[in-house]
Backbone as JSON Lines, residues from 0, in Angstrom:
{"i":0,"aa":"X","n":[95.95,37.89,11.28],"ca":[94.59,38.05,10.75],"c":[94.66,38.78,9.41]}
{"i":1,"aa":"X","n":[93.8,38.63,8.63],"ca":[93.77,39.14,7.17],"c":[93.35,40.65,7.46]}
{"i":2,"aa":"X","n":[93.36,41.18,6.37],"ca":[93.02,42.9,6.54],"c":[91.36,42.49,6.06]}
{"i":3,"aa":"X","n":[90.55,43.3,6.37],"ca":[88.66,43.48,6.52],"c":[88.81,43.26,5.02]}
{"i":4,"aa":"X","n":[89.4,43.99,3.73],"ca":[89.11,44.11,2.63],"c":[89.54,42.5,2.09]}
{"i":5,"aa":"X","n":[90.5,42.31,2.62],"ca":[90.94,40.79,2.25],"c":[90.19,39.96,2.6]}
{"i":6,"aa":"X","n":[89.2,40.09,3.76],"ca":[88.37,38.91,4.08],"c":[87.38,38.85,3.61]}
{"i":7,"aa":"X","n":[86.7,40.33,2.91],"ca":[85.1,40.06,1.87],"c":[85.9,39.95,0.82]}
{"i":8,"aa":"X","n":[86.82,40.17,0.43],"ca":[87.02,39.25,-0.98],"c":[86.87,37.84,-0.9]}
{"i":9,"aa":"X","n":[88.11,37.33,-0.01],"ca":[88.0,36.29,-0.01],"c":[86.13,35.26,0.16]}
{"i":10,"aa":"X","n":[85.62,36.06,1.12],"ca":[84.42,35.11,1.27],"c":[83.48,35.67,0.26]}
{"i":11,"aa":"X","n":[83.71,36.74,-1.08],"ca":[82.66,36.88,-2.15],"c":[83.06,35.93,-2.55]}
{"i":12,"aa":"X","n":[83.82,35.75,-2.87],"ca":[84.4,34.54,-3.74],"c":[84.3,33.34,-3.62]}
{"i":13,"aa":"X","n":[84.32,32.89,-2.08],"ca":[83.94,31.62,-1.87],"c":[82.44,31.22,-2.23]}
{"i":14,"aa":"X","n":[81.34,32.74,-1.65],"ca":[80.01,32.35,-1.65],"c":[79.75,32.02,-3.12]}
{"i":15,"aa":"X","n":[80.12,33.03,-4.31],"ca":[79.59,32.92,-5.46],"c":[80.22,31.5,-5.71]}
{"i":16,"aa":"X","n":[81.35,31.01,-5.34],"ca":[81.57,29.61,-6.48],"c":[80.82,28.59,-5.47]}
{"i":17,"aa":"X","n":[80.32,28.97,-4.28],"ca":[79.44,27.75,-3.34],"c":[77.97,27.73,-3.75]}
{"i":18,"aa":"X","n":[77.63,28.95,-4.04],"ca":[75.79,28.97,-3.99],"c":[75.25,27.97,-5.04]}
{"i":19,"aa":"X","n":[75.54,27.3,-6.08],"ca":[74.51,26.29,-6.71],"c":[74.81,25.06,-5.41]}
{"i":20,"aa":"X","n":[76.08,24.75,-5.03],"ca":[76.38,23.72,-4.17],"c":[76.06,23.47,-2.57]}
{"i":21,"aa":"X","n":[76.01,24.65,-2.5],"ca":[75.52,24.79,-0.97],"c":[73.79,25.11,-0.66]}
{"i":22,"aa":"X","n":[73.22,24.7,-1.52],"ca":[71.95,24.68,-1.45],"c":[71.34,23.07,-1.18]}
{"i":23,"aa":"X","n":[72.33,22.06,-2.13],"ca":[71.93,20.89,-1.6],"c":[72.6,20.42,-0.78]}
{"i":24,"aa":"X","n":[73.66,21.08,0.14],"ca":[74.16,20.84,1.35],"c":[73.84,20.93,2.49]}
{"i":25,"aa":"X","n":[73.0,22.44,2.6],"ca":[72.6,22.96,3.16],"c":[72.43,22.13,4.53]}
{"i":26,"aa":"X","n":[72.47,22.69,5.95],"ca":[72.25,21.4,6.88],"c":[70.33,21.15,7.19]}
{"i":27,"aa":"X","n":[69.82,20.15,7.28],"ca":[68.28,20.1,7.96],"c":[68.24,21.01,8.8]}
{"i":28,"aa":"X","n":[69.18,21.01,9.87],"ca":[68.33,21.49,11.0],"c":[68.47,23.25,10.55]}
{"i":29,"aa":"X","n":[68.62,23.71,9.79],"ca":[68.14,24.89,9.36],"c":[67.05,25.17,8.85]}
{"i":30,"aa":"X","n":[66.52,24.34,8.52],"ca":[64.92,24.6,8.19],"c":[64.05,24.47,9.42]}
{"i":31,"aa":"X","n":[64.38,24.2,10.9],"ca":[63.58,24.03,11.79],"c":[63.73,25.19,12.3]}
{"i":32,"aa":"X","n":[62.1,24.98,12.84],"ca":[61.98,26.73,13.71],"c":[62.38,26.61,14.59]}
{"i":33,"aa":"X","n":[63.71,27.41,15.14],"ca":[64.03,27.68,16.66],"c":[63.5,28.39,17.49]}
{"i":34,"aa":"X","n":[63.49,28.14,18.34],"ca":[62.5,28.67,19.2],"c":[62.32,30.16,19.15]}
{"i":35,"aa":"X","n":[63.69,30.64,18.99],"ca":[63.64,32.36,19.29],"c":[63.38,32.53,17.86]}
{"i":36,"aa":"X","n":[63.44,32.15,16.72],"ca":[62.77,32.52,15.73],"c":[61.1,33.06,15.65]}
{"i":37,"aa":"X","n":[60.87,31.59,16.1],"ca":[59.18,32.26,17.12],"c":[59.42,33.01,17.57]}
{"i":38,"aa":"X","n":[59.78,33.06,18.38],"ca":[59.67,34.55,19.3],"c":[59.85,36.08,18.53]}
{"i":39,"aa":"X","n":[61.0,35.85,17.7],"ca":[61.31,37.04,16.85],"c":[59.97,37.67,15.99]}
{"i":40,"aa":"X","n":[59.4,36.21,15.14],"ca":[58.41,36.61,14.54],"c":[57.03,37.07,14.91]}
{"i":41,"aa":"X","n":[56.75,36.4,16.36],"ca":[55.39,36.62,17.47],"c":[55.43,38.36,17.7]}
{"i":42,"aa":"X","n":[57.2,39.03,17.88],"ca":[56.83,40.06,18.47],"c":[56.87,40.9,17.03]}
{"i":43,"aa":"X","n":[56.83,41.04,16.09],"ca":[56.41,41.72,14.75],"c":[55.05,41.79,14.52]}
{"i":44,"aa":"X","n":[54.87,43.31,14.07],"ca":[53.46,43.36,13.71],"c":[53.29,42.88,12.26]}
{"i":45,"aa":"X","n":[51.63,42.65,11.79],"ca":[51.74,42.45,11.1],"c":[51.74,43.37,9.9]}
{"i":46,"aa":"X","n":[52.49,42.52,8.48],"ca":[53.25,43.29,7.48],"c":[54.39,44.1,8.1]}
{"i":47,"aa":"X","n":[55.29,43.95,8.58],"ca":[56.26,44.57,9.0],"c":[57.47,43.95,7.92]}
{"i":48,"aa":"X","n":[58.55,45.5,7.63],"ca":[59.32,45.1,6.71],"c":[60.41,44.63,7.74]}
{"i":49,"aa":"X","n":[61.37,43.18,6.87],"ca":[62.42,42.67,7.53],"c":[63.6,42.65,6.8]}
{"i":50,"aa":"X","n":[64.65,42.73,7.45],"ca":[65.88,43.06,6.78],"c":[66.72,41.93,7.23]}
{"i":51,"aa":"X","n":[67.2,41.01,5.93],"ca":[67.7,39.65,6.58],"c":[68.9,39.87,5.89]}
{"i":52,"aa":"X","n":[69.85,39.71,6.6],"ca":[71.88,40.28,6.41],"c":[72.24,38.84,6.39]}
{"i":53,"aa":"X","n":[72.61,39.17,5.06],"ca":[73.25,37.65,4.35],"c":[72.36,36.68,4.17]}
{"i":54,"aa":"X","n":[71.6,37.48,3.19],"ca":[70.53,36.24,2.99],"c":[70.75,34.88,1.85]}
{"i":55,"aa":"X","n":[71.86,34.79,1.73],"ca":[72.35,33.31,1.19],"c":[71.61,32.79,-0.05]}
{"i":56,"aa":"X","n":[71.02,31.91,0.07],"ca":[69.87,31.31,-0.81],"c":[68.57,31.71,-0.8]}
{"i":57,"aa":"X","n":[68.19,32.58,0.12],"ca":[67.15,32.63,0.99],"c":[66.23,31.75,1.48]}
{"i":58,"aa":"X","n":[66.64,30.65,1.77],"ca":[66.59,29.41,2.58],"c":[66.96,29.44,3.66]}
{"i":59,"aa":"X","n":[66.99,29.05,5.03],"ca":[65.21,29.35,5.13],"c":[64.56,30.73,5.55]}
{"i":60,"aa":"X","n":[65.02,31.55,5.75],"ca":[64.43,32.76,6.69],"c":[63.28,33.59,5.46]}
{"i":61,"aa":"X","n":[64.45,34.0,4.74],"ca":[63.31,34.78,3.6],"c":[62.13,34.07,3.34]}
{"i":62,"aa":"X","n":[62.26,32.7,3.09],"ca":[61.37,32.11,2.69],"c":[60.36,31.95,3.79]}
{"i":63,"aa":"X","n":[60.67,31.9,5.34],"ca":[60.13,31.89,6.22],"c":[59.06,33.03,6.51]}
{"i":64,"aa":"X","n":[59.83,34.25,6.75],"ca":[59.22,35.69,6.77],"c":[57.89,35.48,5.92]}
{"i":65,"aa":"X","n":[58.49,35.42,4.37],"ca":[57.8,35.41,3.53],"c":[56.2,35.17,3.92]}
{"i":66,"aa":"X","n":[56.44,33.81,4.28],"ca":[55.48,32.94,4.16],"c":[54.53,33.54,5.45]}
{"i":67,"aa":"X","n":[55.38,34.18,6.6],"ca":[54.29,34.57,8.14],"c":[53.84,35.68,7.56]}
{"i":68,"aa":"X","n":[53.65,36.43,5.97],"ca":[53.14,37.2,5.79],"c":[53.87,38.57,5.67]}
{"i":69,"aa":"X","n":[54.9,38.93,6.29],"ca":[56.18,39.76,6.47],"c":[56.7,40.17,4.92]}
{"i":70,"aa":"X","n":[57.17,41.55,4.84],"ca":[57.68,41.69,3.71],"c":[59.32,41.9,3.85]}
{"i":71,"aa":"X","n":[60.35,41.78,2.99],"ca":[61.42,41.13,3.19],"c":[62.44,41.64,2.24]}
{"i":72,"aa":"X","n":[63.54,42.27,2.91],"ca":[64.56,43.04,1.91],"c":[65.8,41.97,2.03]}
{"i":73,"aa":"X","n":[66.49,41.11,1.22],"ca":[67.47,40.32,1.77],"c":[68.9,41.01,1.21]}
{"i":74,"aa":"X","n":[69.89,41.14,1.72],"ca":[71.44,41.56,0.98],"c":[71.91,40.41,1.2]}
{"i":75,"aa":"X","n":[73.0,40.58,0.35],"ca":[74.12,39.69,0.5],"c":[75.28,40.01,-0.94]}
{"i":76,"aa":"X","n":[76.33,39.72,-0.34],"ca":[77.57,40.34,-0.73],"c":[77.93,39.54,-2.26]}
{"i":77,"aa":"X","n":[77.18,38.31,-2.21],"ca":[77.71,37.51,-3.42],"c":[76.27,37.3,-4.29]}
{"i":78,"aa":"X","n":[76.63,37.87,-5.37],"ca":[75.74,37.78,-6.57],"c":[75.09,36.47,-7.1]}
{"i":79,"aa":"X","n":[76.04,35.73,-7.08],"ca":[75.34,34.02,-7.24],"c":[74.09,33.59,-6.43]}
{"i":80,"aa":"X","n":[74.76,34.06,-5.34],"ca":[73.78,33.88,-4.01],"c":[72.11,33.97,-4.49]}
{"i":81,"aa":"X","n":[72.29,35.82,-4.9],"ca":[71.1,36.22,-4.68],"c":[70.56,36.0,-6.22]}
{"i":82,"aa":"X","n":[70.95,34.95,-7.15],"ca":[70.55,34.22,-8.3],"c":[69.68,33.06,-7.31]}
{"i":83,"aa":"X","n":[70.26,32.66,-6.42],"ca":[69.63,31.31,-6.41],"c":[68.99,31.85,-5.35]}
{"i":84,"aa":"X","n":[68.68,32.82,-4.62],"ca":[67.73,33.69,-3.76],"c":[66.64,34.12,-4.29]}
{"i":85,"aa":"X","n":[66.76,34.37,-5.54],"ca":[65.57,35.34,-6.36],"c":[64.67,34.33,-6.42]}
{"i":86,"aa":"X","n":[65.41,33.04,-7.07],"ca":[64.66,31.56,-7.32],"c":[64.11,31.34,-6.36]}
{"i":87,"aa":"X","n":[64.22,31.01,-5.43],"ca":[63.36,30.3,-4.3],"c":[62.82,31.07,-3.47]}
{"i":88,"aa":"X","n":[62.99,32.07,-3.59],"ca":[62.17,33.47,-2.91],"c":[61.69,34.85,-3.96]}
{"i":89,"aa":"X","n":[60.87,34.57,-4.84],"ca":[60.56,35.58,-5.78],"c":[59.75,36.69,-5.1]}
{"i":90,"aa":"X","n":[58.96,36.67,-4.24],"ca":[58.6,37.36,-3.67],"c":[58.96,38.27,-2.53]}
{"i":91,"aa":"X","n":[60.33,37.91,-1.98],"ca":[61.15,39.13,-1.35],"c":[61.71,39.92,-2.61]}
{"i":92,"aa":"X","n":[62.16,40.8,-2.24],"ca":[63.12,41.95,-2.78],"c":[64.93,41.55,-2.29]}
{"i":93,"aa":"X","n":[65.64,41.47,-3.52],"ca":[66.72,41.16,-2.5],"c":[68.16,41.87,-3.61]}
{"i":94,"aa":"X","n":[68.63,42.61,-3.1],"ca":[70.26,43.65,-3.41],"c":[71.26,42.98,-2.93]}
{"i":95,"aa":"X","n":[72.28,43.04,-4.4],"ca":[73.74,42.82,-4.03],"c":[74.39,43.85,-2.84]}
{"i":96,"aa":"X","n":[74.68,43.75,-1.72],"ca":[75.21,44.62,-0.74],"c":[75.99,43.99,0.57]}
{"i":97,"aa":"X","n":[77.42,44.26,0.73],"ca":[77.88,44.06,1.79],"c":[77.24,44.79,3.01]}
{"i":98,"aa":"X","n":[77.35,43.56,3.8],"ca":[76.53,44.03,5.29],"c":[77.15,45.43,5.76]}
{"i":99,"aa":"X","n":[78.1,45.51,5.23],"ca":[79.19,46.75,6.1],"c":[79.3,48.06,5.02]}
{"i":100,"aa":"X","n":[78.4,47.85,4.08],"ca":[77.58,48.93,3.49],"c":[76.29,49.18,3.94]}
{"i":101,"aa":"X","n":[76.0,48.62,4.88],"ca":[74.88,49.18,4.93],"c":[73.75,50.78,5.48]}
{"i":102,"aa":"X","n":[73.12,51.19,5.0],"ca":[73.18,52.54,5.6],"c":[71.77,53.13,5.12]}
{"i":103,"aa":"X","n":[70.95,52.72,6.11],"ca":[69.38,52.57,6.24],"c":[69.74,53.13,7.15]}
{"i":104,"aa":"X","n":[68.44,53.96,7.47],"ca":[68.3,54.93,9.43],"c":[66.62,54.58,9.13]}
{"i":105,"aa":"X","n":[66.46,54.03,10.28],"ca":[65.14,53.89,11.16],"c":[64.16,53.35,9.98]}
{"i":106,"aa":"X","n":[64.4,52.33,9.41],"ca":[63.86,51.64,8.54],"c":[63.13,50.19,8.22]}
{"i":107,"aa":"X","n":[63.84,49.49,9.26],"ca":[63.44,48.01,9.43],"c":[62.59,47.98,10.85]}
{"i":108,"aa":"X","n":[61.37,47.26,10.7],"ca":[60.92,46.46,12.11],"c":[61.5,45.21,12.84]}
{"i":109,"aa":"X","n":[62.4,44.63,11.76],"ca":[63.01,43.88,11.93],"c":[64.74,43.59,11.5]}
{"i":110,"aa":"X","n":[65.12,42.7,12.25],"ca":[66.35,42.04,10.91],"c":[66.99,40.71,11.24]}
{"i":111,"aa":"X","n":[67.17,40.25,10.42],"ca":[67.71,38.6,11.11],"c":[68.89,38.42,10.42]}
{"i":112,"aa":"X","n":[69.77,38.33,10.91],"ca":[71.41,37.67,10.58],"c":[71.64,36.16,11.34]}
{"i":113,"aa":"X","n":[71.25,35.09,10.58],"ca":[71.87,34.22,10.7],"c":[72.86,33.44,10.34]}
{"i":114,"aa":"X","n":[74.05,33.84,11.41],"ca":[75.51,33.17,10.85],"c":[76.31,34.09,10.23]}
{"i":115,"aa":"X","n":[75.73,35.18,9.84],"ca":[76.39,35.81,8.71],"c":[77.41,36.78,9.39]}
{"i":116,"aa":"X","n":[77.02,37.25,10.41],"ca":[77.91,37.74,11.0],"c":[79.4,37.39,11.75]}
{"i":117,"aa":"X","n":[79.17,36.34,11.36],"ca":[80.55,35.08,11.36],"c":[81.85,35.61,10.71]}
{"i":118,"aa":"X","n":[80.95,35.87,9.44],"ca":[82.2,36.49,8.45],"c":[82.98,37.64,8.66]}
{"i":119,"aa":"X","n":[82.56,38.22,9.74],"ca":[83.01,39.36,10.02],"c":[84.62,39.83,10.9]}
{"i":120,"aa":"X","n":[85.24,40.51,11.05],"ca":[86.2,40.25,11.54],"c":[85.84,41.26,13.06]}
{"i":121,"aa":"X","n":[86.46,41.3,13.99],"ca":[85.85,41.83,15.33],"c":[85.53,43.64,15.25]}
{"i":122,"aa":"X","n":[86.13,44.28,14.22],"ca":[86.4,45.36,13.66],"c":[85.1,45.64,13.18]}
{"i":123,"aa":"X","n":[85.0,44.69,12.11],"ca":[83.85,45.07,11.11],"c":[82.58,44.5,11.88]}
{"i":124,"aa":"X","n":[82.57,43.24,12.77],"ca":[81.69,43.26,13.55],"c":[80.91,44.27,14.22]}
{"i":125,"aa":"X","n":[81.56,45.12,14.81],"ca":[81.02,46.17,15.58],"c":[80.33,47.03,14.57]}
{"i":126,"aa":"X","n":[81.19,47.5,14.19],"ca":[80.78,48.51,12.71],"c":[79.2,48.08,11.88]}
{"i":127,"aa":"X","n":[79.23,46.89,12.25],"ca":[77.53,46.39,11.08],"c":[77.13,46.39,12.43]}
{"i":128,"aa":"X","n":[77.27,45.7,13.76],"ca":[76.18,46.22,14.8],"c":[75.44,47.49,14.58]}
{"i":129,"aa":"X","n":[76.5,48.42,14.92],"ca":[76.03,49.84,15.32],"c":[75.19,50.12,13.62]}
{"i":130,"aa":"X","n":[75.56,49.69,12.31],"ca":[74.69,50.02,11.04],"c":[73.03,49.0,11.34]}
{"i":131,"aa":"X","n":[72.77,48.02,11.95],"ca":[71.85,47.39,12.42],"c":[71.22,48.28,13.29]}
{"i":132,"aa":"X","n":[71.38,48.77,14.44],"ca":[71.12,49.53,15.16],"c":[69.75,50.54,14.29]}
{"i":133,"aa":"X","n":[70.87,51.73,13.97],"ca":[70.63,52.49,13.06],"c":[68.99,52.02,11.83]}
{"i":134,"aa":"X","n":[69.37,50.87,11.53],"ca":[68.55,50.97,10.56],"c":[67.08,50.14,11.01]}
{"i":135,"aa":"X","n":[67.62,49.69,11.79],"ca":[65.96,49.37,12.93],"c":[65.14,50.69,13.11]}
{"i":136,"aa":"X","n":[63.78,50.71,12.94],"ca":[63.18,51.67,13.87],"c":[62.86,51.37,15.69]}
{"i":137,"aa":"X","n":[62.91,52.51,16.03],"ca":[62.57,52.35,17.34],"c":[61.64,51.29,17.88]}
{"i":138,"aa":"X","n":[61.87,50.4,18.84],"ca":[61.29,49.01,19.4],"c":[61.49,48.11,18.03]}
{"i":139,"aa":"X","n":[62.24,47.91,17.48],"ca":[62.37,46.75,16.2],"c":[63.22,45.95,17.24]}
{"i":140,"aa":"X","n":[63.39,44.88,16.44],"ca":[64.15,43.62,16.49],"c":[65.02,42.85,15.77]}
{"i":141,"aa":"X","n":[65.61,42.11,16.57],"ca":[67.37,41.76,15.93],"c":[66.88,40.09,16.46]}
{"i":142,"aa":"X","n":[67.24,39.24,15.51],"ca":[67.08,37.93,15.58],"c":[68.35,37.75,14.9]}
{"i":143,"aa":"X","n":[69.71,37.09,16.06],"ca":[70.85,36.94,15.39],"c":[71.43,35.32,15.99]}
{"i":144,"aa":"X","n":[72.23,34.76,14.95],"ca":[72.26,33.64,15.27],"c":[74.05,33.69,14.75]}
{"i":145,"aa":"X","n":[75.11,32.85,15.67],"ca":[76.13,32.91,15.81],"c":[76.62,31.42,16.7]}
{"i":146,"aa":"X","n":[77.93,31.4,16.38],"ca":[78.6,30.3,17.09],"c":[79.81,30.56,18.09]}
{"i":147,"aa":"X","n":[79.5,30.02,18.79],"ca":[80.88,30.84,20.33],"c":[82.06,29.89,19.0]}
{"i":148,"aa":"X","n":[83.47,30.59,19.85],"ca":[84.74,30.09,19.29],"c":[85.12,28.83,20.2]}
{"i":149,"aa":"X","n":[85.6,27.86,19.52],"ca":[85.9,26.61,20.11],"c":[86.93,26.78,20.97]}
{"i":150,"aa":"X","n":[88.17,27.82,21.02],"ca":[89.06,27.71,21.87],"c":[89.14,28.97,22.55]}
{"i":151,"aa":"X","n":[90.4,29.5,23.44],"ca":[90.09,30.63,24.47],"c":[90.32,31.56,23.27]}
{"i":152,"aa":"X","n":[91.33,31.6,22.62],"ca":[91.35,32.8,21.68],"c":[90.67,32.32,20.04]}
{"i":153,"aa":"X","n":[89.92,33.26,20.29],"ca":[88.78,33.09,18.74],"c":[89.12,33.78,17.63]}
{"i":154,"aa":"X","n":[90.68,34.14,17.68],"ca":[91.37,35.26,16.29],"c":[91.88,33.91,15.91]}
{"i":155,"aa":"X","n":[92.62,32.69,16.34],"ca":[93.19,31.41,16.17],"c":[92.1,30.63,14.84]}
{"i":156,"aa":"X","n":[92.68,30.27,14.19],"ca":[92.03,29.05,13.34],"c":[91.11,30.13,12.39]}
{"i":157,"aa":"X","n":[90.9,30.9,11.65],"ca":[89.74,31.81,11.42],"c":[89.52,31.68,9.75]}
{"i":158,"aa":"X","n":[90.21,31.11,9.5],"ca":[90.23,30.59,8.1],"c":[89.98,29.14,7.44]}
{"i":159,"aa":"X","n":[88.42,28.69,7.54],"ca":[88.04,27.36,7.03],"c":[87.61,26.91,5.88]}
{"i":160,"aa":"X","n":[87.0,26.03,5.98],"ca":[87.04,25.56,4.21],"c":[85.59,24.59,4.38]}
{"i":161,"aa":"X","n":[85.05,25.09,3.47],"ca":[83.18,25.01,3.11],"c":[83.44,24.12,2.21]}
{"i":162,"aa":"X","n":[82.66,23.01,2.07],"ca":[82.6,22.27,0.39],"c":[84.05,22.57,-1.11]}
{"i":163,"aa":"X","n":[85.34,22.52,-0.1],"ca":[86.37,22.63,-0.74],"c":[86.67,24.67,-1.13]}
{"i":164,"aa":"X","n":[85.84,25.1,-0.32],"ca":[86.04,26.66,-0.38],"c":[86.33,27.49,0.88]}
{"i":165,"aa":"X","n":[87.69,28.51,0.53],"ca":[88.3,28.82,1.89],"c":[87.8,30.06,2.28]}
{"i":166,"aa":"X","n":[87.14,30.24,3.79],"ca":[86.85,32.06,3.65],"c":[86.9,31.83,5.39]}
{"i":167,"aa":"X","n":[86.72,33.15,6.12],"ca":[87.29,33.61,7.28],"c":[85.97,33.11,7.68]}
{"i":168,"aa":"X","n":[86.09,33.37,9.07],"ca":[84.84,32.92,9.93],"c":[85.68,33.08,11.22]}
{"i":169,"aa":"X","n":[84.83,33.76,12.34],"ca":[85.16,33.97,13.37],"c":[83.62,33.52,14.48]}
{"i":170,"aa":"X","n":[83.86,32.97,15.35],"ca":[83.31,32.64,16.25],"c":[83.27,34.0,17.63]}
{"i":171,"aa":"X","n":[82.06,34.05,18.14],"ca":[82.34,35.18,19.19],"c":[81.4,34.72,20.62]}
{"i":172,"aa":"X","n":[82.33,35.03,21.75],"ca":[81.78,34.47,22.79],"c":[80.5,35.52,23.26]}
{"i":173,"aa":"X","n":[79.8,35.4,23.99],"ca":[78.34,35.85,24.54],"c":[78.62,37.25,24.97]}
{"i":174,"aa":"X","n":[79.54,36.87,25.94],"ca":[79.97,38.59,26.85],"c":[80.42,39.14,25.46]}
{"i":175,"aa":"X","n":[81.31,38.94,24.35],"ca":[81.18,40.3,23.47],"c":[79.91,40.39,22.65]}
{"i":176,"aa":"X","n":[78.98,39.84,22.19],"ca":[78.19,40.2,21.44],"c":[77.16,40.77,22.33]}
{"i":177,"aa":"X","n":[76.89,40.8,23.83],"ca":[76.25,41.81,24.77],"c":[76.88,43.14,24.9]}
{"i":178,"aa":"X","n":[78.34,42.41,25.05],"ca":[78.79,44.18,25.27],"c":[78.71,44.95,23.97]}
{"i":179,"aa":"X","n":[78.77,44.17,22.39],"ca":[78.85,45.36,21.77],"c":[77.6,45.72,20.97]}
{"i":180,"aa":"X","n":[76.91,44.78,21.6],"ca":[74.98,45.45,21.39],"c":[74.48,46.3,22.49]}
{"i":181,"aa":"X","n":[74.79,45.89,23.6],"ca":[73.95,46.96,24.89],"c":[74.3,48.37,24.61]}
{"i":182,"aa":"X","n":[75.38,48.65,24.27],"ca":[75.99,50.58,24.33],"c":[74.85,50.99,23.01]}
{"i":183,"aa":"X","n":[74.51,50.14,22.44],"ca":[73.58,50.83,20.7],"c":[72.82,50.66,21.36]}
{"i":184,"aa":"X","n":[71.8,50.64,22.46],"ca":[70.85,50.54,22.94],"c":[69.91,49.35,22.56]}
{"i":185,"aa":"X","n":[70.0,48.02,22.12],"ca":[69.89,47.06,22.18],"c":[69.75,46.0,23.49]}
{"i":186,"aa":"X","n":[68.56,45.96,23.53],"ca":[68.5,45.14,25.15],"c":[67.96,43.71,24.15]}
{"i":187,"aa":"X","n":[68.93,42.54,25.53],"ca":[68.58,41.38,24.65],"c":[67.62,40.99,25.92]}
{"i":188,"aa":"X","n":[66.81,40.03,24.87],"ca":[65.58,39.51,25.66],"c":[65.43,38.21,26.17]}
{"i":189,"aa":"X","n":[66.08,37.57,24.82],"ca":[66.43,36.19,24.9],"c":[67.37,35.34,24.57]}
{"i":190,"aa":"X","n":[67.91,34.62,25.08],"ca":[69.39,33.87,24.39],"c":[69.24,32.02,24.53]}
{"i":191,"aa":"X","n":[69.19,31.36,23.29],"ca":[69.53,29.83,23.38],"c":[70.57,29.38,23.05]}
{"i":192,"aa":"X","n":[71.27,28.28,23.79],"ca":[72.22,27.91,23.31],"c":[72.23,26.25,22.71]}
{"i":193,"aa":"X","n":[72.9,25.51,21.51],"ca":[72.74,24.72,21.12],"c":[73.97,23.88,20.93]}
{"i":194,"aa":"X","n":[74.07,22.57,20.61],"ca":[75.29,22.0,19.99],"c":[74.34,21.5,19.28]}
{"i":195,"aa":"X","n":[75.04,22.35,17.4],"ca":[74.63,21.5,16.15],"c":[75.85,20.76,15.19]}
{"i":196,"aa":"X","n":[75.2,19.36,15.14],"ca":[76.29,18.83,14.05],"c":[75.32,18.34,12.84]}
{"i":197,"aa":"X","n":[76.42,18.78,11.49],"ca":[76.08,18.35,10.41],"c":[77.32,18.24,9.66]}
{"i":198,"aa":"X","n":[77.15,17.47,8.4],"ca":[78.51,16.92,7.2],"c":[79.07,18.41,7.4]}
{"i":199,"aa":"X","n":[78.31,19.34,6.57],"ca":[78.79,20.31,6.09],"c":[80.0,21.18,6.93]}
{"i":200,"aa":"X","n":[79.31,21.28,8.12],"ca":[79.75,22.44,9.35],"c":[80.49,21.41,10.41]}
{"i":201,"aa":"X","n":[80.59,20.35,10.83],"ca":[80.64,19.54,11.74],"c":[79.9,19.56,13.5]}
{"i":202,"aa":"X","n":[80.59,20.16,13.88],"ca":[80.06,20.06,15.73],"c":[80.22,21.63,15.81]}
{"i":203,"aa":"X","n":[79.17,22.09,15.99],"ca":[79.16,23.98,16.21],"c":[78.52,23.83,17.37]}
{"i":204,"aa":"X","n":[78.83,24.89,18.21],"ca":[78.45,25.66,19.34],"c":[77.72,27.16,19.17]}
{"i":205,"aa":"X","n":[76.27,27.01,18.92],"ca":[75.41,27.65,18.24],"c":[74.89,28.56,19.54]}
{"i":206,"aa":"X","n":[74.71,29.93,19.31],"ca":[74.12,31.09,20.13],"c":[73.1,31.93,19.35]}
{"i":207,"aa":"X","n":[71.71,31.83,19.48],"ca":[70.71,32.38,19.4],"c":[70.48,33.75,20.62]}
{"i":208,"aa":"X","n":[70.3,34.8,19.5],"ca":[69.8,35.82,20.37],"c":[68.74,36.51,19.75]}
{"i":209,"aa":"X","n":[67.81,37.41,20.54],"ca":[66.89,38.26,20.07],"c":[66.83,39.6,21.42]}
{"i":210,"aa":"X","n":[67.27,40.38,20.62],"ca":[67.22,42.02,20.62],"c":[66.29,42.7,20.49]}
{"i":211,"aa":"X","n":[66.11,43.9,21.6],"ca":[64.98,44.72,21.39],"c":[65.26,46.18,21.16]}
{"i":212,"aa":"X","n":[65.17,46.88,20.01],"ca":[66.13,48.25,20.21],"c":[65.39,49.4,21.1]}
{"i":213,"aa":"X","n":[65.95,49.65,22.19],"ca":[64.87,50.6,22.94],"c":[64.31,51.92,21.9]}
């Protein structure tokens, strides 16, 4: 496995030379509301600030939030990104910042990581849990979206290739992303599971969750 510092290089790098390209790649079924997305957004009051980790293009979530009225802080680690984020979401607020900088206390009503936590290695995984945690206020919510690993060991294969660009990605099965949300006091509420295929990504094994921080 690569060292943590080797793997956000590697995937700044991939995102900034992907973001004009991966916008018209992007797959459809990301623009559809999943169900626990509803749900995420039903249990927010209204104007509640949201904190969306790795907000990419800000396609679709920022733009989503946006639009249910929600106000909206997006990071993300690659600068290109949040060029073509600003564009299609002028009305969030959005900072160059690795997820594993992050260091808000009791600040968000919300936060949505979709996928992004992929990039993470099982190390640094935990480490942005417990900074998620933290930067929720009490009864906020975690709308996180992830893909189980295709084989028994999910450290295997962890290095793929996006639109001719190589960066880490790890897949994580259910029992760890419970066990290493329940100890932060994170009770999950709801969980879907999906098989999505598209050009880009091919055949994923997609896990929707939503978190309630006691």
């Amino acid at each position: 496995m690569k060292k943590d510092d080797d793997i956000l290089s590697l995937n700044k790098t991939a995102w900034d030379n992907l973001a004009e390209k991966y916008e018209k790649h992007r797959p459809i079924w990301l623009d559809e509301l999943n169900v626990l997305f509803d749900l995420f957004c039903s249990l927010l009051s209204e104007k509640s600030l949201v904190l969306d980790i790795g907000s990419g293009t800000g396609l679709p979530y920022a733009k989503l939030l946006i639009e249910r009225g929600f106000s909206v802080l997006g990071i993300d680690i690659s600068p290109q990104m949040l060029k073509v984020a600003q564009r299609n979401v002028p009305q969030a607020e959005f900072k160059e910042l690795s997820m594993t900088e992050l260091n808000y206390e009791n600040m968000f009503d919300g936060a949505v990581s979709s996928f992004s936590m992929l990039l993470l290695s099982p190390l640094q995984f935990k480490d942005v849990a417990s900074r998620i945690a933290r930067a929720l206020k009490k009864g906020g919510f975690l709308y996180l979206s992830l893909n189980e690993p295709w084989g028994e060991d999910p450290d295997e294969h962890t290095i793929i290739e996006i639109l001719g660009e190589k960066m880490y990605s790890r897949g994580y099965f259910i029992e760890e992303v419970i066990d290493i949300f329940t100890p932060l006091g994170m009770k999950l509420l709801k969980m879907h599971k999906e098989l999505q295929t598209s050009e880009i990504f091919g055949e994923e094994h997609t896990v929707s969750y939503v978190f309630r921080l006691k």
